[in-house]
C-alpha positions, 0 to 999 in steps of 0.5 A: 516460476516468475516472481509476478506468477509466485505474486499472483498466486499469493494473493488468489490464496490470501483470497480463498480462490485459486484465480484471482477474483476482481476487486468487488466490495466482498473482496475488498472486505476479506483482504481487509481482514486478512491486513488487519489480521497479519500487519505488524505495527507500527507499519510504514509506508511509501507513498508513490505519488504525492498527496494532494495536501503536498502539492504546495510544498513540492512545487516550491509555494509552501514553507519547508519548515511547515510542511516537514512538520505536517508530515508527522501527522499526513501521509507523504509520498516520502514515508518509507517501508522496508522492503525486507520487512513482511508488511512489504510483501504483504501492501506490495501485494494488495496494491497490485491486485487493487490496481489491475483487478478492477 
Protein backbone atom coordinates (compact mmCIF):
# COMPACT_ATOMS: atom_id res chain seq x y z
CA UNK A 1 0.00 0.00 0.00
CA UNK A 2 1.16 3.92 -1.02
CA UNK A 3 1.59 6.25 1.51
CA UNK A 4 -1.22 8.69 -0.77
CA UNK A 5 -3.37 5.30 -0.34
CA UNK A 6 -2.44 4.94 3.74
CA UNK A 7 -3.06 9.25 3.56
CA UNK A 8 -6.33 8.40 2.03
CA UNK A 9 -7.76 5.98 3.87
CA UNK A 10 -6.68 7.94 7.09
CA UNK A 11 -8.72 10.92 6.46
CA UNK A 12 -12.08 8.66 5.25
CA UNK A 13 -11.56 7.45 8.93
CA UNK A 14 -11.13 10.80 10.58
CA UNK A 15 -14.29 11.25 8.72
CA UNK A 16 -16.47 8.20 9.88
CA UNK A 17 -16.85 7.19 6.13
CA UNK A 18 -14.93 4.45 4.17
CA UNK A 19 -14.50 6.75 1.07
CA UNK A 20 -13.54 10.20 1.36
CA UNK A 21 -16.51 12.47 1.20
CA UNK A 22 -16.25 16.28 -0.34
CA UNK A 23 -15.63 18.96 1.65
CA UNK A 24 -19.11 20.45 2.59
CA UNK A 25 -20.10 22.59 5.56
CA UNK A 26 -20.95 19.26 7.82
CA UNK A 27 -17.52 18.05 7.12
CA UNK A 28 -15.95 20.90 7.59
CA UNK A 29 -17.40 20.89 10.90
CA UNK A 30 -16.69 17.08 11.96
CA UNK A 31 -12.81 17.73 10.99
CA UNK A 32 -12.91 20.65 13.08
CA UNK A 33 -13.77 18.68 16.15
CA UNK A 34 -11.54 16.00 15.22
CA UNK A 35 -8.53 19.01 15.21
CA UNK A 36 -9.74 20.50 18.15
CA UNK A 37 -10.06 17.15 19.71
CA UNK A 38 -6.38 15.74 18.74
CA UNK A 39 -3.89 18.88 18.08
CA UNK A 40 -1.42 19.43 20.59
CA UNK A 41 -0.50 22.79 21.64
CA UNK A 42 1.37 25.02 21.21
CA UNK A 43 1.13 23.99 17.24
CA UNK A 44 3.37 25.59 14.57
CA UNK A 45 2.88 25.69 11.20
CA UNK A 46 4.32 26.14 7.85
CA UNK A 47 2.80 28.61 5.64
CA UNK A 48 3.19 27.59 1.81
CA UNK A 49 2.81 30.63 0.28
CA UNK A 50 3.03 34.16 1.47
CA UNK A 51 0.30 35.85 3.17
CA UNK A 52 -1.11 38.88 1.74
CA UNK A 53 -0.17 41.08 4.79
CA UNK A 54 3.77 39.88 3.72
CA UNK A 55 3.89 40.79 0.31
CA UNK A 56 5.58 44.21 0.86
CA UNK A 57 8.50 42.63 2.72
CA UNK A 58 9.18 40.16 0.17
CA UNK A 59 9.51 41.98 -2.53
CA UNK A 60 11.98 44.20 -0.76
CA UNK A 61 9.56 47.89 -0.32
CA UNK A 62 8.94 46.88 3.79
CA UNK A 63 11.32 47.30 6.69
CA UNK A 64 12.91 43.90 7.59
CA UNK A 65 12.98 44.98 10.99
CA UNK A 66 9.29 45.85 11.05
CA UNK A 67 8.27 42.96 9.52
CA UNK A 68 10.53 40.47 11.66
CA UNK A 69 8.62 41.98 14.44
CA UNK A 70 5.16 41.52 13.08
CA UNK A 71 5.35 37.91 12.36
CA UNK A 72 5.44 37.21 16.23
CA UNK A 73 2.04 37.93 16.11
CA UNK A 74 0.94 37.20 11.92
CA UNK A 75 0.82 34.16 10.31
CA UNK A 76 4.11 33.70 7.83
CA UNK A 77 4.71 31.37 5.37
CA UNK A 78 8.05 30.93 7.04
CA UNK A 79 6.72 29.64 10.66
CA UNK A 80 7.43 25.89 10.76
CA UNK A 81 6.01 22.39 12.07
CA UNK A 82 8.06 19.58 12.62
CA UNK A 83 7.47 17.12 10.20
CA UNK A 84 7.89 14.53 13.10
CA UNK A 85 5.60 15.90 15.30
CA UNK A 86 1.72 14.06 15.17
CA UNK A 87 0.16 17.66 14.70
CA UNK A 88 2.05 17.18 11.09
CA UNK A 89 0.32 14.45 10.01
CA UNK A 90 -2.47 15.43 11.50
CA UNK A 91 -2.59 19.45 9.23
CA UNK A 92 -0.93 17.28 6.35
CA UNK A 93 -3.57 15.35 6.06
CA UNK A 94 -6.83 17.91 6.11
CA UNK A 95 -4.77 20.06 3.78
CA UNK A 96 -4.86 17.51 1.12
CA UNK A 97 -8.64 16.68 1.38
CA UNK A 98 -9.57 20.47 1.84
CA UNK A 99 -7.68 21.00 -1.43
CA UNK A 100 -8.63 17.94 -3.97
CA UNK A 101 -12.05 17.19 -2.18
CA UNK A 102 -13.91 20.37 -3.15
Amino acid sequence: MSDLDEQLRRIARTLGKNEIPEVNNKTLKTYLAYLKKTLEFPCYLTGMEDFSWEERYIFGYGSKAEYEELKKTQPSYTDTIDKRSKNYLLLDDFSVWFVNYR
